[in-house]
Structures are given as structure tokens and as C-alpha cells.
TIBA-324128 format. One line per 3 residues: their letters; for each residue x, y, z of N, C-alpha, C. Coordinates in steps of 0.02 Angstrom, whole numbers, plus 50000, padded with zeros to 5 digits. Example, Ala and Ser with C-alpha at 12.3 -4.5 7.8 and 13.67 -1.06 7.14 Angstrom:
TIBA-324128
AS> 50660:49716:50390:50615:49775:50390:50660:49835:50390; 50642:49888:50354:50684:49947:50357:50645:50002:50394;
***
This chain:
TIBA-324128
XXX> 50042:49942:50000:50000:50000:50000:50045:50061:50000; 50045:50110:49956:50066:50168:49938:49989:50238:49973; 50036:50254:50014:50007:50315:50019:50041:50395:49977;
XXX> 50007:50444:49978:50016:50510:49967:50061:50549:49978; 50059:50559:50052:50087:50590:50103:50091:50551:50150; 50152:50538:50199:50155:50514:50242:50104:50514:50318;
XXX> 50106:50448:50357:50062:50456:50404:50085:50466:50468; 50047:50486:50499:50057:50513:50557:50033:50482:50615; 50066:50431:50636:50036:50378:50688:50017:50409:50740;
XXX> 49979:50400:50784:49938:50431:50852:49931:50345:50879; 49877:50391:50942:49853:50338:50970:49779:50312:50934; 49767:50348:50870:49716:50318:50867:49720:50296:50792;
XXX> 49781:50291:50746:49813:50291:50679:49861:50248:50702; 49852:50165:50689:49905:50141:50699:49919:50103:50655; 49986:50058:50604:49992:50016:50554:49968:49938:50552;
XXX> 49945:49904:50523:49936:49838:50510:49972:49805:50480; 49963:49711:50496:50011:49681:50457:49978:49659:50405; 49992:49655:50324:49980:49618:50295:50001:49572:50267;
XXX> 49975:49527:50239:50021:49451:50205:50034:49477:50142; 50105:49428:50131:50160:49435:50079:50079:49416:50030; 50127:49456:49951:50087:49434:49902:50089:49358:49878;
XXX> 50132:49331:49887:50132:49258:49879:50119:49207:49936; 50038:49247:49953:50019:49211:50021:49941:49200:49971; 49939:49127:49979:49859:49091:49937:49809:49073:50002;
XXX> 49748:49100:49968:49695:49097:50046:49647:49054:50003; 49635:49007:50042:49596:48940:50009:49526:48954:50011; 49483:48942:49977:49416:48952:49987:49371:48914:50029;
XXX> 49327:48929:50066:49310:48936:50140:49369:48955:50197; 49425:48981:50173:49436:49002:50236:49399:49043:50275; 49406:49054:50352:49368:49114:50397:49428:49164:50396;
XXX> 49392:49238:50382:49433:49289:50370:49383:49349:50428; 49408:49401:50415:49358:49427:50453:49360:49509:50412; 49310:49544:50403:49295:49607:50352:49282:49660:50414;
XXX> 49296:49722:50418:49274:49771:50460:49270:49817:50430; 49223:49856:50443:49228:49948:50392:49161:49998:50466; 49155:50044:50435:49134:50088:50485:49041:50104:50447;
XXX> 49036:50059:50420:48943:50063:50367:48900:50089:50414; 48831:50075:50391:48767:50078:50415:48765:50023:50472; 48728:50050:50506:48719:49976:50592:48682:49923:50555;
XXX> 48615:49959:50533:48569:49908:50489:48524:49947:50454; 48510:49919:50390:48470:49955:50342:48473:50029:50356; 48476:50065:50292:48444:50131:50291:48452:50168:50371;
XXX> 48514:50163:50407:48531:50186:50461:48599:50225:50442; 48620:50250:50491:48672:50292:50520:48737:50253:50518; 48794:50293:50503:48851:50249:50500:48861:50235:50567;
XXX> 48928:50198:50584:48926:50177:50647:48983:50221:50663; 48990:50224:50741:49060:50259:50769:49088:50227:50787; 49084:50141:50799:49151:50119:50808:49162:50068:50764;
XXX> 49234:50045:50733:49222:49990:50689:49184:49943:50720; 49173:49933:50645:49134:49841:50638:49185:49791:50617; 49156:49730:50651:49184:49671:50632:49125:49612:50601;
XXX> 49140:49577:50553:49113:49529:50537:49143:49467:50537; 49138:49401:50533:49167:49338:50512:49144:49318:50441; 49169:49319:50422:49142:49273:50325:49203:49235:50309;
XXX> 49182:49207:50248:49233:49141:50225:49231:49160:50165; 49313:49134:50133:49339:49147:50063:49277:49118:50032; 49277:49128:49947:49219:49132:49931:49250:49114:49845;
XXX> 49243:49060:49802:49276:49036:49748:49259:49104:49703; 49346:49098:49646:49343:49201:49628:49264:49159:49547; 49275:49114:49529:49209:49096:49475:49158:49111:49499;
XXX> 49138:49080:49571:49072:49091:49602:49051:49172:49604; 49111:49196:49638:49123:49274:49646:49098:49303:49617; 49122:49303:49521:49103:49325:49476:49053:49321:49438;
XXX> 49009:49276:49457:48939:49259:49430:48914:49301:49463; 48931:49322:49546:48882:49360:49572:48872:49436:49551; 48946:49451:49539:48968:49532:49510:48998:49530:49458;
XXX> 48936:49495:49393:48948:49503:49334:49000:49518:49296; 49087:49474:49340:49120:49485:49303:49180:49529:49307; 49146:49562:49373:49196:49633:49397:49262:49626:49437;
XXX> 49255:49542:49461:49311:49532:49512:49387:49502:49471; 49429:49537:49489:49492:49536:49441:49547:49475:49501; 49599:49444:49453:49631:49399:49511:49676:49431:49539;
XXX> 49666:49505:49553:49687:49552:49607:49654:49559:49667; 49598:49533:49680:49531:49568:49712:49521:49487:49748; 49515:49478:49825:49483:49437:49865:49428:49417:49855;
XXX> 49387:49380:49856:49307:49376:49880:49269:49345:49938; 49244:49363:49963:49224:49317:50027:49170:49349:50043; 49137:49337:50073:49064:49349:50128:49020:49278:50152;
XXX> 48967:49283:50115:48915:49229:50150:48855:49250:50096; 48876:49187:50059:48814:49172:49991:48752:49173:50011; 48720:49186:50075:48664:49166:50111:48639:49242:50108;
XXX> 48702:49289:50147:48689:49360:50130:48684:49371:50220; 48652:49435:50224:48651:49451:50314:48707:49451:50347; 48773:49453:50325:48826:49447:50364:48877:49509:50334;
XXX> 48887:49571:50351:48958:49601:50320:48985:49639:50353; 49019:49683:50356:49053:49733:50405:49014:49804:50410; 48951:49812:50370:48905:49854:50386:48831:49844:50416;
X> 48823:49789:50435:48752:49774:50478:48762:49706:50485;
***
């Protein structure tokens, strides 16, 4: 990850680890997604992160769902069932 301008760590800006690019994540693995979305439906973002659990997700299957859009740059994972993500 390339940033802009450099960052400015605090106590509330801190770095993560990520895996080497020649790290393969098998499908169904458990991964876990967080972002700061809606709590639920048509609501308010949230103020503190979210966490979810979902599992890798095959990139063919992937792409049937998003017509195509997912490149073998791009992860996929959630829960084919649906109701599960890092925004509600």
C-alpha cells in the first residue's frame, strides 16, 4: 500500500500487518471484514468499527455474482446466504 503523504501515527492511527503477496487463501477460509457502514438498513454509520466473520468465497462463484467485475487482484468472501458484512 502506497500512500500520498506520509502518516502520522497517534494513538488512534496505527499500522497493520499484511500478508506477503505470495500468500494463497483457500476458499472457505474464515477471514474477518470490518469497515465503519450503516448499523442496519437505511441507518446511520457507525462510530466504532465493525467486525464481521465470512469465508473465502471461489473468485468463478464470485464472479457470477458481480457480473464479472472481480479481477485475480481482488479477494472475495462473505456469505452466499447474505446478512453477514462489516456494515450490519
Amino acid at each position: 500500500v502506497e500512500m500520498e503523504t506520509p502518516v502520522l501515527f497517534s494513538e488512534l492511527v496505527q499500522p497493520i500487518c499484511l500478508p506477503s503477496t505470495s500468500r494463497v487463501f483457500l476458499y472457505g477460509t474464515v477471514c474477518y471484514v470490518t469497515g465503519w457502514g450503516a448499523i442496519k438498513e437505511n441507518s446511520h454509520l457507525a462510530k466504532t468499527l465493525q467486525e464481521a466473520q465470512v469465508r473465502m468465497i471461489n473468485q468463478s462463484v464470485c464472479n457470477k455474482l458481480y457480473d464479472d467485475l472481480i479481477t485475480s487482484c481482488m479477494l472475495c468472501a462473505g456469505n452466499l446466504n447474505g446478512g453477514v458484512d462489516a456494515c450490519q
